[in-house]
C-alpha atoms as a printed R data frame, in Angstrom:
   type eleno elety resid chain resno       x       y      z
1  ATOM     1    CA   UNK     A     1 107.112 107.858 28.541
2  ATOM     2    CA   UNK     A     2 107.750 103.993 28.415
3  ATOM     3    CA   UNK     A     3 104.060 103.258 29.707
4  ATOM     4    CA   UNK     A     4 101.511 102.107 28.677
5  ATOM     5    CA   UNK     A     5  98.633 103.884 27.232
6  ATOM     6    CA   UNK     A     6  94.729 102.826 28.859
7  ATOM     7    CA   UNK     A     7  91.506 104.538 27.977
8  ATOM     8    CA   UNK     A     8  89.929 105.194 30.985
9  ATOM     9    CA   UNK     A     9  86.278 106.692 28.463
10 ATOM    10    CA   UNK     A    10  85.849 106.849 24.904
11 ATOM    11    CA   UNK     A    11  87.882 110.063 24.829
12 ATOM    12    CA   UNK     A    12  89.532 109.936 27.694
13 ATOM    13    CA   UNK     A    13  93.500 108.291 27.842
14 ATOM    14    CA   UNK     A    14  95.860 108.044 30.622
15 ATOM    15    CA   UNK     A    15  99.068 106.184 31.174
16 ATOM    16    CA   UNK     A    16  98.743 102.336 32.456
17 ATOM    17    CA   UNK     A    17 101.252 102.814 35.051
18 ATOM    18    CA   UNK     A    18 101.825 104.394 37.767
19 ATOM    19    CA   UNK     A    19  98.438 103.949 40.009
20 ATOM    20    CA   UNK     A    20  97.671 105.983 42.766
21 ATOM    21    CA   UNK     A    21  95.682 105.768 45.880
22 ATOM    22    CA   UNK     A    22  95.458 108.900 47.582
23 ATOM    23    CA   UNK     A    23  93.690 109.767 51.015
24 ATOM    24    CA   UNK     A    24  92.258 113.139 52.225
25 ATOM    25    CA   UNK     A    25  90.024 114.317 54.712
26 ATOM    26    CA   UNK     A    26  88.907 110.163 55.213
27 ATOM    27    CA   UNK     A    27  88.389 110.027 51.464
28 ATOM    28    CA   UNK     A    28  89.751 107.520 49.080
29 ATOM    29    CA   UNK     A    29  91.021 108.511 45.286
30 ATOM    30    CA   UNK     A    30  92.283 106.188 43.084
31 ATOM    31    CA   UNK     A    31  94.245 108.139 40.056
32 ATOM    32    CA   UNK     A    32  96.276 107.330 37.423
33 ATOM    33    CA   UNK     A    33  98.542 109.947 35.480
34 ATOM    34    CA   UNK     A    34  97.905 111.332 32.599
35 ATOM    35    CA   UNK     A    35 100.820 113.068 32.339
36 ATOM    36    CA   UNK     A    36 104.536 112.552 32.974
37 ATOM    37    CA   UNK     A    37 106.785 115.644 33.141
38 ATOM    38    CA   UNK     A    38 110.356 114.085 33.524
39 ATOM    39    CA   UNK     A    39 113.336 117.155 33.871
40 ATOM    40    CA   UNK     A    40 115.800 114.559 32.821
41 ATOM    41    CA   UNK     A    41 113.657 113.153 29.435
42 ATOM    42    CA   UNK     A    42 116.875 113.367 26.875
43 ATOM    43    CA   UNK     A    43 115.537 116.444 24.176
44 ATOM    44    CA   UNK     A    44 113.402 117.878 25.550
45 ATOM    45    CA   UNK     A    45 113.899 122.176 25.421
46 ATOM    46    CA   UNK     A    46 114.995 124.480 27.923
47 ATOM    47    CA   UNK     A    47 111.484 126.030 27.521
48 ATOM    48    CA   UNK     A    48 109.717 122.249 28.552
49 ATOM    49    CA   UNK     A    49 112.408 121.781 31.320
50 ATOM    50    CA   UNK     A    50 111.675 125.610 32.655
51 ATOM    51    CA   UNK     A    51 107.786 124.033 32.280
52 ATOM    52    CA   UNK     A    52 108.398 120.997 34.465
53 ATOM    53    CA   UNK     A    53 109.955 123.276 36.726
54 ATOM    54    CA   UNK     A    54 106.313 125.466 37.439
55 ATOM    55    CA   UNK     A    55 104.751 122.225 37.482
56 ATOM    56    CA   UNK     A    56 107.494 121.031 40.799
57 ATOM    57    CA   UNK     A    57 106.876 124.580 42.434
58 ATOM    58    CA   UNK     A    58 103.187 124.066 42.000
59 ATOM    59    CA   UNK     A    59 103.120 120.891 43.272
60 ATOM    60    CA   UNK     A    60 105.972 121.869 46.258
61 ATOM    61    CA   UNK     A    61 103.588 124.825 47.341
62 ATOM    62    CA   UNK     A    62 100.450 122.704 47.309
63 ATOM    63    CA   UNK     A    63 101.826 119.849 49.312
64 ATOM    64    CA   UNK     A    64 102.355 122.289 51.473
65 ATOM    65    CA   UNK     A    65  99.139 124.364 52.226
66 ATOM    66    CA   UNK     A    66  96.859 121.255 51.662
67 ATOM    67    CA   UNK     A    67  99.212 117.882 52.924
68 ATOM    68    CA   UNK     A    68  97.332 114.519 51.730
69 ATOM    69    CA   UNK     A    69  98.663 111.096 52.042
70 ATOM    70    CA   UNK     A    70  99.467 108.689 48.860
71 ATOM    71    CA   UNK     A    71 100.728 105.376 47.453
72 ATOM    72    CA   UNK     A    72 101.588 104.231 44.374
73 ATOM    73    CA   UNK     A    73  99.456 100.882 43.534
74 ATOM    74    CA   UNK     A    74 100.526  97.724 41.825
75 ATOM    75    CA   UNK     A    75  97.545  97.435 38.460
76 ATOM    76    CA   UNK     A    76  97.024  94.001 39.571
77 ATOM    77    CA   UNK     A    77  95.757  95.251 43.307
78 ATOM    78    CA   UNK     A    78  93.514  97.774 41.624
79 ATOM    79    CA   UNK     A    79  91.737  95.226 39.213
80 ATOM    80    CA   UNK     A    80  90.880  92.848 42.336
81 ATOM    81    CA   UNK     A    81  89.296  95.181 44.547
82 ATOM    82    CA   UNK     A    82  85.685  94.801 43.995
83 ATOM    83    CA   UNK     A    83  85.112  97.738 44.753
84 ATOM    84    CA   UNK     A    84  86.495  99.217 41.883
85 ATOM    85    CA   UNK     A    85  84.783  97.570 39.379
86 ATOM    86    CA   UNK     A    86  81.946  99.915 39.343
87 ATOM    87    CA   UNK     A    87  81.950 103.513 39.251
88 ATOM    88    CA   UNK     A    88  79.752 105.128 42.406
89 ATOM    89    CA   UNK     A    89  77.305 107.412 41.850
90 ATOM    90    CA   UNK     A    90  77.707 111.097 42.885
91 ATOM    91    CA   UNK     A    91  76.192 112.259 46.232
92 ATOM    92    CA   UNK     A    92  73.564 114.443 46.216
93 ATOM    93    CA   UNK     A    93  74.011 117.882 46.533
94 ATOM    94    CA   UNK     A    94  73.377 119.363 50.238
């Protein structure tokens, strides 16, 4: 992993890059990754490559029953948006 390492809590790291704004059901989510699982990362064992390779079925199957829509982000767009300089507060429970 050549990124960056942010801490998004006291406890709580994730990479700096990539960003990720992702839409579903009319709802925005910004994310960023926490992890990277890269088949082609030179050593890694045929065990972690067999593990990335769940992870990409997973992720194929999901995509599939529950489609949502996402971009990657540019940092610099995420840090201007006003909106994202405070965290909103839950909704209340129905």
């Amino acid at each position: 992993m050549d990124s960056d390492i942010v801490h998004v809590t006291k406890r709580t790291e994730a990479l700096g890059s990539p960003n990720f704004v992702i839409e579903q059901n009319g709802r925005l989510y910004v994310a960023v990754a926490v992890l990277e699982y890269d088949p082609d990362s030179p050593g890694i064992s045929a065990e972690q490559r067999e593990g990335v390779a769940q992870i990409r079925r997973m992720f194929e199957r999901a995509a599939k029953e529950a489609p949502l829509t996402g971009a990657e982000l540019d940092p610099s767009w995420i840090a201007s948006a006003g909106c994202m300089n405070t965290i909103p507060k839950p909704r209340p429970k129905r």
